[in-house]
C-alpha positions in Angstrom: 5.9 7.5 30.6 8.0 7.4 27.4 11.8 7.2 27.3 13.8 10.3 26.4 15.2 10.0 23.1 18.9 10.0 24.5 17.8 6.8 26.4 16.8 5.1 23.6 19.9 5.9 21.5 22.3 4.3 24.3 20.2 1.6 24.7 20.4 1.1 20.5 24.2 2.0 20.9 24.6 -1.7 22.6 24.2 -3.3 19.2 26.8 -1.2 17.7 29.4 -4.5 18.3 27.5 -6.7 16.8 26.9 -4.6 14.0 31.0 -3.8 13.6 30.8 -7.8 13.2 29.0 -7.7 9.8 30.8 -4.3 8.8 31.2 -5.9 5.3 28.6 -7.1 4.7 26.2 -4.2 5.9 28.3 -1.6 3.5 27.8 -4.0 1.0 24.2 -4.6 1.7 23.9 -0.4 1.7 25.6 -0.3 -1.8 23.1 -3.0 -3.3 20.0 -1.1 -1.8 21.4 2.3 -3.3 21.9 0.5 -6.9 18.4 -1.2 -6.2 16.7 2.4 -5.8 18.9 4.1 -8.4 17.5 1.6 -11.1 14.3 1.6 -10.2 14.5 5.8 -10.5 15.4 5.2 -14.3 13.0 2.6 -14.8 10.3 5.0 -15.7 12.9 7.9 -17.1 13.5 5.4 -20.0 9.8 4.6 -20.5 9.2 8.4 -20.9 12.4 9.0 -23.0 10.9 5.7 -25.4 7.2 7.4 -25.2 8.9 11.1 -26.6 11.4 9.3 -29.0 7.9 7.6 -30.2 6.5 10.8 -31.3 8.8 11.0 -34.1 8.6 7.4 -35.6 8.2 3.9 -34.4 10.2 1.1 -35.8 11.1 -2.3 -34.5 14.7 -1.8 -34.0 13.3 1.4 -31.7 11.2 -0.7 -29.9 13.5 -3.4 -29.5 15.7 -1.1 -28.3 14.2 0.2 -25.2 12.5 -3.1 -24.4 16.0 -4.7 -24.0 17.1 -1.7 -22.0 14.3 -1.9 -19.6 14.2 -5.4 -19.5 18.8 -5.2 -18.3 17.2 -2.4 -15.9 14.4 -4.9 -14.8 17.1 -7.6 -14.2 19.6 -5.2 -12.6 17.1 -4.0 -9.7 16.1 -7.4 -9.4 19.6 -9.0 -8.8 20.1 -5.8 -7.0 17.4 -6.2 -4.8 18.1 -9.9 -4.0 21.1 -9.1 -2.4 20.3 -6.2 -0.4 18.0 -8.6 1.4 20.4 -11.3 1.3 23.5 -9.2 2.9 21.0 -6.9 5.6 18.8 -9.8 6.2 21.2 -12.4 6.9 23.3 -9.9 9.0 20.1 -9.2 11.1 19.9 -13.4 11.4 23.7 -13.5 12.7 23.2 -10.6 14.9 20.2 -12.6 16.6 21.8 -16.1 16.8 24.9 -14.2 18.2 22.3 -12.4 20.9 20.9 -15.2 21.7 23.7 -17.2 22.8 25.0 -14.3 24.6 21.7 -14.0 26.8 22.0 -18.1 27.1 25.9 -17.6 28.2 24.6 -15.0 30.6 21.5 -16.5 31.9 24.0 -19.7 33.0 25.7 -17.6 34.9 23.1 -16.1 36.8 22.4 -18.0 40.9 19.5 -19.9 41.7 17.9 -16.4 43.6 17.3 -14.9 40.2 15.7 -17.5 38.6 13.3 -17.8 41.8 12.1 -14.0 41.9 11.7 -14.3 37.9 8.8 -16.1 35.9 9.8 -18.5 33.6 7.5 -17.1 30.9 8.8 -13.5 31.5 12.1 -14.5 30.7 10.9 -17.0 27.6 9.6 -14.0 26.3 12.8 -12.0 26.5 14.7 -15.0 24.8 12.4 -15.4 21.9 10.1 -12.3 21.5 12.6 -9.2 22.1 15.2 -11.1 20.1 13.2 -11.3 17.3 12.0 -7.6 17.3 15.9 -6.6 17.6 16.4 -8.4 14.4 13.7 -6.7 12.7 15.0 -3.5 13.6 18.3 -4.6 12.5 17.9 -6.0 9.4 14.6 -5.1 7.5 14.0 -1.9 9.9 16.8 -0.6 8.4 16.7 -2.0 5.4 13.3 -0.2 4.8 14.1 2.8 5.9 17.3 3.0 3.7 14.8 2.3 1.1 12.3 5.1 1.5 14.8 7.6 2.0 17.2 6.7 -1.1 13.5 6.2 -2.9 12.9 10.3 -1.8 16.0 11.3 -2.8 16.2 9.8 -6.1 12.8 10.3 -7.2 12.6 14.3 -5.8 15.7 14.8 -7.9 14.4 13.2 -11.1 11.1 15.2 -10.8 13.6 18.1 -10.4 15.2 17.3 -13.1 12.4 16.8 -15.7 9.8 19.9 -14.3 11.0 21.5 -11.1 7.7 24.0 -11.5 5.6 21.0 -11.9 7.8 18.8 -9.2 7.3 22.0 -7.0 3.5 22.0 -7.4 3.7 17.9 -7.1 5.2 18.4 -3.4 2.4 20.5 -2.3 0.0 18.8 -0.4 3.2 16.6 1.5 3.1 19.0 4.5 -0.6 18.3 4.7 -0.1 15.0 4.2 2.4 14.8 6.9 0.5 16.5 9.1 -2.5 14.2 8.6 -0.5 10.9 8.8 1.0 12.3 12.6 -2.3 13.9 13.9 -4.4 10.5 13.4 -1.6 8.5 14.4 -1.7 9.9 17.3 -5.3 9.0 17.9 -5.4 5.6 16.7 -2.7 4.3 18.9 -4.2 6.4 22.1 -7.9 4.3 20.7 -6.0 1.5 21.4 
C-alpha cells in the first residue's frame, strides 16, 4: 500500500536541518543552475539572430563577432554548470557523511536486544544503501529537477517571445505526450 503524500513530506521534512547546514551554499548552487539554464536559453537566440543578420551580408568581422559571443556564452554555461554541480553535489556528499555518523552515533547507543532481533545485513543496507539514495535525492535529485523546470520556463518564454502562434501550435501534442508518458508508466512498473 503506498504512503499518503503528507507522510512522505514529514518524513522528507527530517532533512530540512541538514539542509539549513549548507544554506549557502545550496542558494548559491540555485543561482549557478539558474545562470546555467539562462545561458543555455540564449545560446541558440544568438545563433538565430547571426543566421537573420546573415541575410543581409556576411563579413569576417560579422562572423567573428558572433562566434566570440557564443563561444563567452559557451564558456559562461560551462563555468556555470561546473559549479552548480560542485555547490549541490558536494552539499548532498556533506549531508550524507553527516547522516551517516548520526546513524553510527545512534546505532552505539542502541542495547544488545536490538542488535539480536535485527540482521546484520538489514541494517548494512540501511547504512550504505538508503544513505546513498538520500544523497541522490538531495543533491542531483534536486539538482535535476531545478534544471528541467528553469529549462521549461526559459525556453516556453523564449518561444513566446519569438512566435507565440507558432510556440502555441509547438505545445500541442504535450498533453498527449503527458498523458502517454503516465499511462505506460504505469504499466511498465506494474510489468515489473
Amino acid at each position: 500500500m503506498a504512503e499518503p503524500q503528507s507522510q512522505k513530506w514529514k518524513v522528507l521534512s527530517r532533512l530540512a536541518p541538514y539542509l539549513r547546514q549548507h544554506s549557502g551554499r545550496l542558494v548559491l548552487g540555485s543561482i549557478c543552475c539558474l545562470l546555467t539554464n539562462a545561458i543555455m536559453t540564449m545560446l541558440p537566440w544568438v545563433i538565430g539572430r547571426a543566421f537573420d543578420s546573415f541575410h543581409e551580408s556576411v563579413d569576417h568581422g560579422k562572423l567573428g563577432t558572433y562566434a566570440v559571443i557564443l563561444l563567452g556564452l559557451a564558456c559562461s554555461e560551462g563555468f556555470f554548470r561546473f559549479w552548480t554541480r560542485w555547490l549541490l553535489i558536494g552539499v548532498s556528499r556533506d549531508i550524507e557523511y553527516s547522516l551517516r555518523n548520526d546513524l553510527f552515533s545512534h546505532l552505539e547507543k542502541l542495547p544488545m536486544s536490538f542488535y539480536q532481533k535485527n540482521r546484520t545485513g538489514h541494517l548494512m543496507s540501511r547504512a550504505t544503501n538508503d544513505l546513498s539514495n538520500v544523497r541522490m535525492l538531495v543533491g542531483p535529485g534536486i539538482m535535476y529537477t531545478a534544471n528541467t523546470v528553469l529549462t521549461a520556463i526559459f525556453v516556453t518564454a523564449l518561444m513566446l517571445k519569438i512566435d507565440w502562434r507558432l510556440a502555441l501550435v509547438a505545445c500541442l501534442p504535450l498533453p498527449l505526450v503527458s498523458y502517454s508518458v503516465m499511462h505506460f508508466g504505469k504499466r511498465i512498473q506494474v510489468a515489473e
